[in-house]
VMD Tcl script that builds the backbone (N, CA, C; Angstrom):
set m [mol new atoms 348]
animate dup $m
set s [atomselect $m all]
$s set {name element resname resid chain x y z} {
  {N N UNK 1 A -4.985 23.889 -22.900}
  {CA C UNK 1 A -4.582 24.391 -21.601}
  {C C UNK 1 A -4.628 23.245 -20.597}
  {N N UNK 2 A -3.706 22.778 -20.002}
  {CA C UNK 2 A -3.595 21.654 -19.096}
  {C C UNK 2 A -3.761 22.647 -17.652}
  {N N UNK 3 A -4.296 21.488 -16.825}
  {CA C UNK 3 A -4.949 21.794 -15.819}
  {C C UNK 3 A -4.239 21.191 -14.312}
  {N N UNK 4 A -3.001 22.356 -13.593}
  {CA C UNK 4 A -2.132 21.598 -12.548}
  {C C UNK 4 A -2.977 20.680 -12.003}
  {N N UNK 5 A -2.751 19.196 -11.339}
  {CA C UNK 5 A -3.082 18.763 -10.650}
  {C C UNK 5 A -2.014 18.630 -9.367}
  {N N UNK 6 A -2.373 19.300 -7.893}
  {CA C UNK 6 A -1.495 18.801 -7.187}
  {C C UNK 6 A -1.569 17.820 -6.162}
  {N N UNK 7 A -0.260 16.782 -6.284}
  {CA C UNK 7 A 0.263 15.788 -5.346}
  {C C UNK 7 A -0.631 15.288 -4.213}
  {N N UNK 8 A -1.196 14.174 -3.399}
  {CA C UNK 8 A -1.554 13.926 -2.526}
  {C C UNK 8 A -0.726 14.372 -1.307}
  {N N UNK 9 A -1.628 15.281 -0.460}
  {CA C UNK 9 A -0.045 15.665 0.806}
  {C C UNK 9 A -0.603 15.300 1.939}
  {N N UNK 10 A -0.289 13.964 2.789}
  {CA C UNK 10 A -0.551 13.757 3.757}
  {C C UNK 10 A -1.081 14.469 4.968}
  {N N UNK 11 A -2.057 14.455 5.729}
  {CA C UNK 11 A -2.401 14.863 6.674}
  {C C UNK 11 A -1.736 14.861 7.627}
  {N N UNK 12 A -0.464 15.960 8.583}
  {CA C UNK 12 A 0.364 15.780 9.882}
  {C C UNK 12 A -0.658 15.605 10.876}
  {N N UNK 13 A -0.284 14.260 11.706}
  {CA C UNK 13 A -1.086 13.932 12.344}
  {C C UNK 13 A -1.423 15.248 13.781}
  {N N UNK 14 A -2.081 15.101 14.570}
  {CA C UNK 14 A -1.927 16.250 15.426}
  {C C UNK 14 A -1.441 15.393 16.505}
  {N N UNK 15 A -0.524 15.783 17.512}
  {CA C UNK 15 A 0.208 15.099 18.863}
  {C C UNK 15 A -1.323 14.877 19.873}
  {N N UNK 16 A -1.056 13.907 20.317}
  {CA C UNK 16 A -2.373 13.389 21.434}
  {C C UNK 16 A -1.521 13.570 22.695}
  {N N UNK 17 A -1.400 14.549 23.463}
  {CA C UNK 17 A -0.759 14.442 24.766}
  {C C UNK 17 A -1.385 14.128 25.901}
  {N N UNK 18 A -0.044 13.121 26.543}
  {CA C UNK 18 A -1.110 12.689 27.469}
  {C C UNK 18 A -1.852 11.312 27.366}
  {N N UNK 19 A -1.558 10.531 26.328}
  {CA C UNK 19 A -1.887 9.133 25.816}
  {C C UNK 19 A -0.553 8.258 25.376}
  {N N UNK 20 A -0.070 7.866 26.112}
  {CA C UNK 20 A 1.336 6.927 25.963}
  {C C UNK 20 A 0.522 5.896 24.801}
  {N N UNK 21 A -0.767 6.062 25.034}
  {CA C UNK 21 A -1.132 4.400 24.298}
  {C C UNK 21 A -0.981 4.559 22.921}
  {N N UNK 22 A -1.676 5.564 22.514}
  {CA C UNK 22 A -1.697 6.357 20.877}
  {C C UNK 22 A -0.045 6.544 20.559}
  {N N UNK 23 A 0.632 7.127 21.735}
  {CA C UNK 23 A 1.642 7.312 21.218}
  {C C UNK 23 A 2.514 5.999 20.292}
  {N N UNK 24 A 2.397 5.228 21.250}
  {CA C UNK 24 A 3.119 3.569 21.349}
  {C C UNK 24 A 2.417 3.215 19.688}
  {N N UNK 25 A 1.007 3.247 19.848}
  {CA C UNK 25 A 0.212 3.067 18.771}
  {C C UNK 25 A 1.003 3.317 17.352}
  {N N UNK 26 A 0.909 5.021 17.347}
  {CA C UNK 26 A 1.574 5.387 16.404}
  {C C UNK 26 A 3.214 5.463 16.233}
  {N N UNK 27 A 4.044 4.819 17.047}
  {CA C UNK 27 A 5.271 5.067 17.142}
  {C C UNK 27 A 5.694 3.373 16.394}
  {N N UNK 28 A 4.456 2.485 16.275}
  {CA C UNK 28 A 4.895 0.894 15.741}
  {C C UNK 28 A 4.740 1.135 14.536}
  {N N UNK 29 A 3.467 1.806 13.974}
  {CA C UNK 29 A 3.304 2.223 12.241}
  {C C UNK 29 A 4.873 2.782 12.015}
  {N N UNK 30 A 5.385 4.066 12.795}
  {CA C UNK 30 A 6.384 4.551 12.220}
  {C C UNK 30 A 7.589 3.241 11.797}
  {N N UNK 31 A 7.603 2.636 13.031}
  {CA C UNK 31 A 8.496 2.001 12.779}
  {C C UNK 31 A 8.629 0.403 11.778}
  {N N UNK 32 A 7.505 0.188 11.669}
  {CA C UNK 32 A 7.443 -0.874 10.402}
  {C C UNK 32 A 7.235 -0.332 9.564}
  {N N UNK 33 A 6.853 1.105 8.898}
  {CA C UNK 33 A 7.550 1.782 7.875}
  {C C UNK 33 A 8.821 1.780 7.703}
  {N N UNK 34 A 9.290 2.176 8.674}
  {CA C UNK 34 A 11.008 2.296 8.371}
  {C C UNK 34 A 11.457 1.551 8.511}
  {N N UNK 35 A 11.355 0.061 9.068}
  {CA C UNK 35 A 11.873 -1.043 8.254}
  {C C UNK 35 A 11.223 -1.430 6.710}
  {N N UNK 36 A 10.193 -1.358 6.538}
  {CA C UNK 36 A 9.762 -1.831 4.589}
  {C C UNK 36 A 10.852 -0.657 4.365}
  {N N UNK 37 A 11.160 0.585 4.458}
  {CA C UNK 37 A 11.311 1.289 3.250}
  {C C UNK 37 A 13.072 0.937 3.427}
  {N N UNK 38 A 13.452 0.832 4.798}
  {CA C UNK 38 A 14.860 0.582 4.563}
  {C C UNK 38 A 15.404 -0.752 4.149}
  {N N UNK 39 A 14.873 -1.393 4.667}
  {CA C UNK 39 A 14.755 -2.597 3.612}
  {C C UNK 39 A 14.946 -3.024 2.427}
  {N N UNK 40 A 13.635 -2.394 1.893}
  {CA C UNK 40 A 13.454 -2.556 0.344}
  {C C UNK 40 A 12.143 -3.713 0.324}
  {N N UNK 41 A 11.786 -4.347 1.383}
  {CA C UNK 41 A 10.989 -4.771 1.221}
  {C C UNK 41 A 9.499 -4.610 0.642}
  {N N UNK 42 A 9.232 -3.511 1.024}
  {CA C UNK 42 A 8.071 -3.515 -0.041}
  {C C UNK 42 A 8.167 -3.197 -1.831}
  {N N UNK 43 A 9.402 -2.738 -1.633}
  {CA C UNK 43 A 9.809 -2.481 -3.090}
  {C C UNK 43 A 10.203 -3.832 -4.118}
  {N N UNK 44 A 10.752 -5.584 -3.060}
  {CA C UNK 44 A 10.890 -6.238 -3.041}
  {C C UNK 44 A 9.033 -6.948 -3.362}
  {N N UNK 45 A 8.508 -6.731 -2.892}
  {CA C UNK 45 A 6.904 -7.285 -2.635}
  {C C UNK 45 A 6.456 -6.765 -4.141}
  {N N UNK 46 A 6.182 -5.811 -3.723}
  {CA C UNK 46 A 5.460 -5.208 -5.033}
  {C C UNK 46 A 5.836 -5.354 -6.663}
  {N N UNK 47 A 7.831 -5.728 -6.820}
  {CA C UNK 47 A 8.019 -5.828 -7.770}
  {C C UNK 47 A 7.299 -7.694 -8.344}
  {N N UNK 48 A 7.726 -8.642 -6.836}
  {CA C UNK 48 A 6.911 -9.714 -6.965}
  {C C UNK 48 A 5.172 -9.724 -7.220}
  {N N UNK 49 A 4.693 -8.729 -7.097}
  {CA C UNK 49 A 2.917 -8.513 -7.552}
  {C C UNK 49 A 2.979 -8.129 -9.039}
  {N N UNK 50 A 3.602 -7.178 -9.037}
  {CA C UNK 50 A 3.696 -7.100 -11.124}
  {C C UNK 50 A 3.954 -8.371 -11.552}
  {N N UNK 51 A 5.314 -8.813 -11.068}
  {CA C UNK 51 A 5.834 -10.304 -11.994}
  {C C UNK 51 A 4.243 -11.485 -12.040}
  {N N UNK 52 A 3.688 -11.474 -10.726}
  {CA C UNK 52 A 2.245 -12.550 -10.831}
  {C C UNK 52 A 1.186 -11.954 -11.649}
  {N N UNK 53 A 1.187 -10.341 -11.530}
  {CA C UNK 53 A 0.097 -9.593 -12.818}
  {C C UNK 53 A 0.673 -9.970 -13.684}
  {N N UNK 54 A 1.775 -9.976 -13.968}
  {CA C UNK 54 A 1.765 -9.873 -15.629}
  {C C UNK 54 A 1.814 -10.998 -16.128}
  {N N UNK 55 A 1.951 -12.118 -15.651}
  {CA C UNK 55 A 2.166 -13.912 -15.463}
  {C C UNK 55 A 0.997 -14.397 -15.644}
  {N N UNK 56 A -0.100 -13.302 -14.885}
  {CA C UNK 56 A -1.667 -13.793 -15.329}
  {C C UNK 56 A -2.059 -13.660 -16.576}
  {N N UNK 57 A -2.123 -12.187 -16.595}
  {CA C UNK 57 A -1.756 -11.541 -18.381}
  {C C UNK 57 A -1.675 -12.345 -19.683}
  {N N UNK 58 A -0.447 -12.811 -19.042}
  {CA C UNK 58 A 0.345 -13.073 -20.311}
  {C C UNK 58 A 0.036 -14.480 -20.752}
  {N N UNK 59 A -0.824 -15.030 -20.158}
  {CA C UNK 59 A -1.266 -16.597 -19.464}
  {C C UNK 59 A -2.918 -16.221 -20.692}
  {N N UNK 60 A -3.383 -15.229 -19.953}
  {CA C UNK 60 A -4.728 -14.884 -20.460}
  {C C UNK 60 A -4.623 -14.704 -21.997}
  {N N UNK 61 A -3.689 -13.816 -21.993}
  {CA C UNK 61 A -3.389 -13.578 -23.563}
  {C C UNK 61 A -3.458 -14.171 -24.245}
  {N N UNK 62 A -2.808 -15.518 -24.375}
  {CA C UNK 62 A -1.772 -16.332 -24.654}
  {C C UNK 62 A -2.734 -17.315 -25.277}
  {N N UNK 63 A -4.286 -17.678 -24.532}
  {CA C UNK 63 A -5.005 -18.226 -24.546}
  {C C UNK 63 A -6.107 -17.854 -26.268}
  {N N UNK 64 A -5.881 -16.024 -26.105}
  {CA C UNK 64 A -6.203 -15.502 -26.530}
  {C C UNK 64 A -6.010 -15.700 -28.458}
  {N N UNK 65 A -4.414 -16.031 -27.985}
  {CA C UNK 65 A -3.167 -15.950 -29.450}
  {C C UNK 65 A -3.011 -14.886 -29.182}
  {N N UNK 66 A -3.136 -13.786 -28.468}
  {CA C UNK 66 A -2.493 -12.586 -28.514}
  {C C UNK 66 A -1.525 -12.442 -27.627}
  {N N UNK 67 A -0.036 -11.116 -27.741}
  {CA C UNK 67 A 1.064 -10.812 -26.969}
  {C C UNK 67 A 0.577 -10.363 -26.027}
  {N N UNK 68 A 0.693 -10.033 -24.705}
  {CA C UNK 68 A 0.652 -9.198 -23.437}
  {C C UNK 68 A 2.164 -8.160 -23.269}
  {N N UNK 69 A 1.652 -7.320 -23.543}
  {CA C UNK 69 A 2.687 -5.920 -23.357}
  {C C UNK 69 A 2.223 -5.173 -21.777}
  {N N UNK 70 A 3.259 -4.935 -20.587}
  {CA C UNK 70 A 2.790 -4.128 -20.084}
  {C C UNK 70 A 3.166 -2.864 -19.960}
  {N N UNK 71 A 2.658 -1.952 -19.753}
  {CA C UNK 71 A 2.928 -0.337 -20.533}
  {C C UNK 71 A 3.625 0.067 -19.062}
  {N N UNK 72 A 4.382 0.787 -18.967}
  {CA C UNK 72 A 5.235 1.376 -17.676}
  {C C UNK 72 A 4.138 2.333 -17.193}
  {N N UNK 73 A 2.931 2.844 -17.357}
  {CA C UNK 73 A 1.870 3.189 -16.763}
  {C C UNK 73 A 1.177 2.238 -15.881}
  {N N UNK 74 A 0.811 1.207 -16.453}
  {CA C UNK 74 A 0.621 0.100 -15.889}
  {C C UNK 74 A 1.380 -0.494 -14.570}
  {N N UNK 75 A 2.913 -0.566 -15.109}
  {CA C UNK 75 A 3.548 -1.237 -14.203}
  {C C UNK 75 A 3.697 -0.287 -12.751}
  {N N UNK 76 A 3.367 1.048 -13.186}
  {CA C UNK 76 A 3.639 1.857 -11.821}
  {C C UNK 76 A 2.324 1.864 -11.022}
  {N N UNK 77 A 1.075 1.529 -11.952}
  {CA C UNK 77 A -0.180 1.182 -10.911}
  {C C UNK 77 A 0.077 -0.225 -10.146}
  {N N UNK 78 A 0.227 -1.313 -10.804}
  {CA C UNK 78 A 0.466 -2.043 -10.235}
  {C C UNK 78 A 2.052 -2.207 -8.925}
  {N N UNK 79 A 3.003 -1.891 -8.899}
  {CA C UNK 79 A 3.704 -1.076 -8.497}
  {C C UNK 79 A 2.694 -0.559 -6.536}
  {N N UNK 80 A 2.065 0.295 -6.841}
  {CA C UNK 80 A 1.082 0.866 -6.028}
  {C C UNK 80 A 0.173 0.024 -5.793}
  {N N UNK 81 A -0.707 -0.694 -6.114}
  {CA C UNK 81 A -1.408 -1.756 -5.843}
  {C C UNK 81 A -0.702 -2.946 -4.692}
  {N N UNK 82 A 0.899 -2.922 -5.247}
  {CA C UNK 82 A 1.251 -3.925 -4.600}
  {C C UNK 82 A 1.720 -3.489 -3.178}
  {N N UNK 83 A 1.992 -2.251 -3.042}
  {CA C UNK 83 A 3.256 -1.925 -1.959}
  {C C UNK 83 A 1.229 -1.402 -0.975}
  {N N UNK 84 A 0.876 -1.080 -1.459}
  {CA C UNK 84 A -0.769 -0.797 -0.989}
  {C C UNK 84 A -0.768 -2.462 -0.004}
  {N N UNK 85 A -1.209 -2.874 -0.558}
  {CA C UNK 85 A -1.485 -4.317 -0.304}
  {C C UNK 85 A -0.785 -5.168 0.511}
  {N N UNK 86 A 0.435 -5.053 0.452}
  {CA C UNK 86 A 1.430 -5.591 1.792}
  {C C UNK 86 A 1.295 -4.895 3.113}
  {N N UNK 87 A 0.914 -3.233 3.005}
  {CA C UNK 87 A 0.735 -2.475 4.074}
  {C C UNK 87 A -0.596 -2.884 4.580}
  {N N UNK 88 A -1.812 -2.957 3.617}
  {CA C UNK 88 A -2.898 -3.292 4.407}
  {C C UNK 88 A -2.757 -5.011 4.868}
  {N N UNK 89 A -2.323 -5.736 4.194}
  {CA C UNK 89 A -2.246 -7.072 4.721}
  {C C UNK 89 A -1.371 -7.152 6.404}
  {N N UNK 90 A -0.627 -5.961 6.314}
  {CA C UNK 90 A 0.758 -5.940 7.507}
  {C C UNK 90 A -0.662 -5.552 8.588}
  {N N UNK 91 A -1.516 -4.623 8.798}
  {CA C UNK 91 A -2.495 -4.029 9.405}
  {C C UNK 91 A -3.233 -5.343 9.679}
  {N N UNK 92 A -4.063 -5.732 8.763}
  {CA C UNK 92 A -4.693 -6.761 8.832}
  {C C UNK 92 A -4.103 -7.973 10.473}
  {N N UNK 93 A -3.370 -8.178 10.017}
  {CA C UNK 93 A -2.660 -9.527 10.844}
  {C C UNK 93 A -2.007 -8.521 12.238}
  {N N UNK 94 A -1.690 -7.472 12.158}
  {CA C UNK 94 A -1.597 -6.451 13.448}
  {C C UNK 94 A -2.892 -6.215 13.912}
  {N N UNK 95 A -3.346 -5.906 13.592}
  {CA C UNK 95 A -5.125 -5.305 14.751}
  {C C UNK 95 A -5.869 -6.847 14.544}
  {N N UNK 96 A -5.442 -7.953 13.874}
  {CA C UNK 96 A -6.410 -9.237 14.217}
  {C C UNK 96 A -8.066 -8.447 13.983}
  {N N UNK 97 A -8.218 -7.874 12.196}
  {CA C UNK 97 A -9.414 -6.734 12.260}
  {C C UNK 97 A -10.133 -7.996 11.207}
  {N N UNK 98 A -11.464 -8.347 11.195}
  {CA C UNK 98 A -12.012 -8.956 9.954}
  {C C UNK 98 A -11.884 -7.513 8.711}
  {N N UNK 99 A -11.935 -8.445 7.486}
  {CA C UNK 99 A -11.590 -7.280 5.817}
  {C C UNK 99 A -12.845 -5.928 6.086}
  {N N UNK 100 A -13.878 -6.031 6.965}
  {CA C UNK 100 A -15.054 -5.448 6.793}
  {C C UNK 100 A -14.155 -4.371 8.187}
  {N N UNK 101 A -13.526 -4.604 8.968}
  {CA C UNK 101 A -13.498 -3.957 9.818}
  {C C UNK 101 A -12.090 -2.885 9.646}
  {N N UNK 102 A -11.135 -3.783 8.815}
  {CA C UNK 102 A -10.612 -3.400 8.195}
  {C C UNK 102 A -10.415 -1.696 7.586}
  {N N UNK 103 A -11.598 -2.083 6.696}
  {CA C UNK 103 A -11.910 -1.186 5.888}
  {C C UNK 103 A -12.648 -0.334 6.370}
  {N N UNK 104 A -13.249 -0.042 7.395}
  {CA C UNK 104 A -13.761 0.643 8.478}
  {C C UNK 104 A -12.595 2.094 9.186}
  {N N UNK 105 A -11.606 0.798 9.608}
  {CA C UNK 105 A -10.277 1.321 10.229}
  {C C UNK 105 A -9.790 2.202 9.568}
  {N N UNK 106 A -9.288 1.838 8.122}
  {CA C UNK 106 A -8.827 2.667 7.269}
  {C C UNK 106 A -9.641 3.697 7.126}
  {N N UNK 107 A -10.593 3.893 6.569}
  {CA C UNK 107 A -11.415 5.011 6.692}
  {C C UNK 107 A -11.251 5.870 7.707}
  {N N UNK 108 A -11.193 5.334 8.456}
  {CA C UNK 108 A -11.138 6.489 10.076}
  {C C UNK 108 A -10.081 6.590 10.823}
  {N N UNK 109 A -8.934 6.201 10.959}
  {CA C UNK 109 A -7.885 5.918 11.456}
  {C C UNK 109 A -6.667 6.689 10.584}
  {N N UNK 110 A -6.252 8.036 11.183}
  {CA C UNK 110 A -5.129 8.578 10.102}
  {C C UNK 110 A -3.918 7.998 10.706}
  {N N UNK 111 A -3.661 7.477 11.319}
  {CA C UNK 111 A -2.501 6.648 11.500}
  {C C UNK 111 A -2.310 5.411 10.440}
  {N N UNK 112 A -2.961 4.666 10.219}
  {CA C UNK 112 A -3.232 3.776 9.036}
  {C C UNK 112 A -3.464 3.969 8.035}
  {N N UNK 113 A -3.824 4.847 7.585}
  {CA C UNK 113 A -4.077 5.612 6.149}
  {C C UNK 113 A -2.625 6.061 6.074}
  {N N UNK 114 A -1.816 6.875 6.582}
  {CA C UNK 114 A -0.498 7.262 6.408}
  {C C UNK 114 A 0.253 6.340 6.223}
  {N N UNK 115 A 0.251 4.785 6.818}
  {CA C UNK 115 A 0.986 3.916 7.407}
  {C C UNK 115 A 0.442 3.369 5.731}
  {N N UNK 116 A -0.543 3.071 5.485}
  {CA C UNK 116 A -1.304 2.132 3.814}
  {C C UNK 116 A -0.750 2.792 2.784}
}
mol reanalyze $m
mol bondsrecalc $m
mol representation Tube
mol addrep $m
């Protein structure tokens, strides 16, 4: 008997009225989303993070005498790892946050969590 698991479903943020600043805030996430996704840029990024995973891999392997296969399970974590990682790096260099504060932000900040 398999057991549904369902989908991660984003939290709709709630409207802050009355704060142009939050608004502005959250109206720049929207919009450097919708440039990566119209773009292709992060789809562009991330396919470049597999090609360096698997380059390591196959490097490691190799060392090994053994092949490096990567399994299309794999490639879709990494995949996610990568397009992850350009968004928090994009944050990073936007809020000027140290990695500790960072990771703070994310935690508490549903604008950035949506935006990561």
């Amino acid at each position: 008997m398999s057991k549904a698991v369902q989908q991660y479903l984003p939290v709709t943020l709630t409207p802050v009225k009355g704060s142009p600043e939050f608004t502005g805030y959250q109206k720049l996430y929207e919009l450097i989303d919708k440039v990566l996704l119209e773009s292709g840029l992060d789809l562009l990024f991330s396919q470049m993070y597999i090609d360096a995973v698997k380059a390591e891999k196959v490097l490691a392997f190799r060392q090994k005498e053994k092949v490096y296969t990567m399994s299309e399970a794999a490639r879709k974590r990494y995949q996610i790892q990568g397009i992850e990682a350009l968004r928090c790096n994009i944050v990073h260099e936007q809020e000027g946050l140290s990695y500790r504060r960072l990771n703070i932000q994310l935690a508490a900040n549903s604008v950035l969590q949506k935006f990561c």
